[in-house]
C-alpha positions as CSV (number, residue, x, y, z in Angstrom):
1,X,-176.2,-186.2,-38.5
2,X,-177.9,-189.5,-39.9
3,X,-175.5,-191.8,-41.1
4,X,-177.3,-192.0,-44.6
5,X,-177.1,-187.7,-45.2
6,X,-173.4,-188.5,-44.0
7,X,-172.5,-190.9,-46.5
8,X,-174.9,-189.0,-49.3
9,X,-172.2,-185.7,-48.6
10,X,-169.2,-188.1,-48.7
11,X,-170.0,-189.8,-51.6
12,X,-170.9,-186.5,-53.5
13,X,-167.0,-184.9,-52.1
14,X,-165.7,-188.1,-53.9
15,X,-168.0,-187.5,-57.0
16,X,-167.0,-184.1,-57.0
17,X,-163.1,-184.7,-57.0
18,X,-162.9,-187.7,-59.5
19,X,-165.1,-185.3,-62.0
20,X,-162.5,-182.6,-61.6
21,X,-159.6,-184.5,-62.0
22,X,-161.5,-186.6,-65.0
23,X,-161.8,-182.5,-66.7
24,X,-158.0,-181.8,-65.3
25,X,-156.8,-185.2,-67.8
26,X,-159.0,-184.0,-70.4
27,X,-157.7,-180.9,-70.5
28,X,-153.8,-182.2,-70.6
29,X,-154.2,-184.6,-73.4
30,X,-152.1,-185.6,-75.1
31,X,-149.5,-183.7,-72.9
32,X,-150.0,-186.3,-70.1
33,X,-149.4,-189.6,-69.1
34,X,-152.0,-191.2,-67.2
35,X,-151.5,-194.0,-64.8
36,X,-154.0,-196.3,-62.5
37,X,-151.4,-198.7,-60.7
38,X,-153.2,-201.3,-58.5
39,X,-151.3,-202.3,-55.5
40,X,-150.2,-205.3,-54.7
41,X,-151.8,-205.6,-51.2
42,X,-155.3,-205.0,-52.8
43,X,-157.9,-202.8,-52.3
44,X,-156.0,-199.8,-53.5
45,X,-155.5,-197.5,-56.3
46,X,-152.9,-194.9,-57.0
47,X,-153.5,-192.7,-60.2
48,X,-150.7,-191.3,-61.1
49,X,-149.9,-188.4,-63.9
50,X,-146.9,-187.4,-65.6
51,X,-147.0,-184.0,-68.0
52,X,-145.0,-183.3,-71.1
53,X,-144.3,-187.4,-71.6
């Protein structure tokens, strides 16, 4: 597989999941607390949700 049809599927999995989870929040306001926690070390990103807070 060429590496830019490759990366065209990947990036459309990660579109994919960040619109679902994006409807998934919507759909739990205002039950939910939502939570993007940078790490320290850098680079990363943990989203983090709480229901009934």
């Amino acid at each position: 597989m060429p590496v830019a049809e490759h990366l065209g599927e990947f990036t459309a999995g990660l579109d994919a999941t960040w619109r679902q989870m994006a409807a998934r929040m919507e759909d739990s306001y205002p039950a939910a607390k939502v939570e993007v926690v940078v790490l320290a070390d850098g680079g990363r990103a943990r989203l983090s949700w709480v229901f009934g807070a």
